[in-house]
matplotlib code that plots the C-alpha trace (Angstrom):
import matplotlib.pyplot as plt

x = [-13.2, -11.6, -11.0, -7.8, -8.3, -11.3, -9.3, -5.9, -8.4, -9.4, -6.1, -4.7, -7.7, -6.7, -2.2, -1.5, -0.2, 1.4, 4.5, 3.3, 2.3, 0.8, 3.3, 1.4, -2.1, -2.7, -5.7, -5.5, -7.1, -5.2, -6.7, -10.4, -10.3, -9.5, -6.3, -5.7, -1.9, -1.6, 2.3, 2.7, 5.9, 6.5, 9.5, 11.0, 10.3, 7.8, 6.4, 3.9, 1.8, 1.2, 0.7, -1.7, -3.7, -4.4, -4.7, -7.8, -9.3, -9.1, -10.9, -13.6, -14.1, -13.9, -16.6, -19.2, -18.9, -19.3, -16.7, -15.3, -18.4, -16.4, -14.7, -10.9, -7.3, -6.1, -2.0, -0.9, 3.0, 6.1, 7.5, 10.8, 14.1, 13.7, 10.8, 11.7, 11.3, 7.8, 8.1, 10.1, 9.5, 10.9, 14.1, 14.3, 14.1, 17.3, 19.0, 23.0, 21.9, 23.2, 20.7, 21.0, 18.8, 17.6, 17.0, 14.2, 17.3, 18.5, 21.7, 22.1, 24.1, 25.1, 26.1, 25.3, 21.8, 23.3, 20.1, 16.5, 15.1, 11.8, 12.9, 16.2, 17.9, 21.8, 23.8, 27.8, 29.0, 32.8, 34.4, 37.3, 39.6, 42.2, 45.6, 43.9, 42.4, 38.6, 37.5, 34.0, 31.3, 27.9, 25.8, 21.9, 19.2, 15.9, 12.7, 11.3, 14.7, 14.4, 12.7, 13.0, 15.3, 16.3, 18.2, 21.4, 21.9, 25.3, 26.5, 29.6]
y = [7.8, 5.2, 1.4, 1.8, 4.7, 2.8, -0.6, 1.4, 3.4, -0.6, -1.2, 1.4, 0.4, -2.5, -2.2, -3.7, -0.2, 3.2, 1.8, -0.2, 1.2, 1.4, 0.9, 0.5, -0.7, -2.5, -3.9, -5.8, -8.6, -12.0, -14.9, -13.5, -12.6, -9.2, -9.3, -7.2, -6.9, -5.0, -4.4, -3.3, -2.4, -1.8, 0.9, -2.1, -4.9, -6.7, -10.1, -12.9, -12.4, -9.2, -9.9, -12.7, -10.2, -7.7, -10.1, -11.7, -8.4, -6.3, -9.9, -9.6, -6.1, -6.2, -8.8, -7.3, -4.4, -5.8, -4.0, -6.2, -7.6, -10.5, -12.8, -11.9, -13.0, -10.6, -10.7, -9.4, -9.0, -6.5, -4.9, -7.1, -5.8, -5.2, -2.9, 1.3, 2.8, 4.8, 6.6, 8.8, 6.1, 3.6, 5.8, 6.7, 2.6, 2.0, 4.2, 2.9, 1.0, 1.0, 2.7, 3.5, 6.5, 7.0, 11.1, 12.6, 13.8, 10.4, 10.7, 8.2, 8.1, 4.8, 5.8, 4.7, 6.6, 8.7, 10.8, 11.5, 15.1, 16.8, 17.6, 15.3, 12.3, 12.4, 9.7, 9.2, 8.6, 7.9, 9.8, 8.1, 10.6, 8.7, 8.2, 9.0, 7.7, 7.3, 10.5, 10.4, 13.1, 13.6, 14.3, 16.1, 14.4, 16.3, 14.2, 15.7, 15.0, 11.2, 8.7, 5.7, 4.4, 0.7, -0.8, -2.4, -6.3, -7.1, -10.2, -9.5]
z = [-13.7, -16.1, -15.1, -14.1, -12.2, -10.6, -9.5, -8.1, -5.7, -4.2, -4.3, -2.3, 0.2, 0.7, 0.7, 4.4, 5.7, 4.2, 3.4, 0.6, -2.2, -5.7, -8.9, -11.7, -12.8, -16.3, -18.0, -21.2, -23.1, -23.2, -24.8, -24.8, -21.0, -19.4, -17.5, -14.4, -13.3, -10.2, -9.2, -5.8, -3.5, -0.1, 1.1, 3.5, 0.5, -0.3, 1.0, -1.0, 2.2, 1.5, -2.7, -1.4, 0.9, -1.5, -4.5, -2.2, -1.1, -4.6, -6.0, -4.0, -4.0, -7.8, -7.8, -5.3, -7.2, -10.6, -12.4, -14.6, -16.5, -18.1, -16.5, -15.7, -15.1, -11.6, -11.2, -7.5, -7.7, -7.2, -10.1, -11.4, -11.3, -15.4, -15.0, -14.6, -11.7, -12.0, -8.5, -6.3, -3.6, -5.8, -6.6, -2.4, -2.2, -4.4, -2.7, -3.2, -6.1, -9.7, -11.7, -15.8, -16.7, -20.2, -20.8, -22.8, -24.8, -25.8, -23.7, -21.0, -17.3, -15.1, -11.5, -8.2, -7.0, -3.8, -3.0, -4.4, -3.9, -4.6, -8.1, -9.0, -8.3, -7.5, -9.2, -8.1, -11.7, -12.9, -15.4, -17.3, -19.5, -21.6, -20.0, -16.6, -13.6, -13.0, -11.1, -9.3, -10.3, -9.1, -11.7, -10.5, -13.0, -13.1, -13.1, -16.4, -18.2, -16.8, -19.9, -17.8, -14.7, -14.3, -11.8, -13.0, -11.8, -9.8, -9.1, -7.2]

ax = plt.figure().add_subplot(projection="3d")
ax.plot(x, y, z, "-o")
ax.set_aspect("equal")
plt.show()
């Protein structure tokens, strides 16, 4: 089992109940220590409280178990609003969002995310032909075909 594979089973031990859950696990090297960022999320949002529990208990599990030998930088926190979504959870989440998906193909579609199901997500896209009004489409998006998801920032 590798080290990342090692510290994501302690942290899913120690998320405060099922509807948190695990986003991504990194460990690099940053100014001659190892540093562990753990992002977490929660279907309901996510509190410090919650980053602050788990932060505590992966620490100390990490360190009763030795399984960092060196000593370490650990980062507890949700993913921002710049990082891709990584999970069907996180898609089902933005539901009625904004989203911009990036396709294996290079091609790319902006809609609003109406519905995520076992193999697609459902964007409500507009179309706009010259000389013509803007007619809604909804446009099925297969998981394999998606390179990356991000959620598009409003400030209206």
């Amino acid at each position: 089992m590798s080290l990342k594979q090692n510290i994501e089973e302690i942290v899913e031990k120690h998320l405060p109940d099922a509807s948190h859950f695990v986003v991504d696990v990194t460990v690099k090297e940053a100014s001659g220590k190892q540093k562990v960022i753990i992002l977490i999320d929660a279907d309901e949002g996510l509190n410090i409280d919650a980053c602050a529990k788990v932060s505590r208990a992966v620490g100390e599990e990490l360190e009763a178990k030795d399984i960092l030998e060196e000593a370490y930088v650990l980062e507890v926190s949700s993913p921002g609003l710049d990082f891709p979504l990584t999970s069907r959870r996180q898609y089902q989440k933005n539901i009625g969002r904004n989203i911009k998906v990036t396709l294996e193909n290079g091609g790319e579609q902006e809609g609003e995310l109406t519905s995520v199901e076992p193999l697609h997500v459902v964007l409500k896209t507009k179309k706009k032909e010259k000389g013509k009004k803007a007619v809604e489409e909804e446009v099925q998006l297969a998981f394999d075909q998606i390179k990356k998801s991000i959620v598009l920032v409003s400030f209206k």
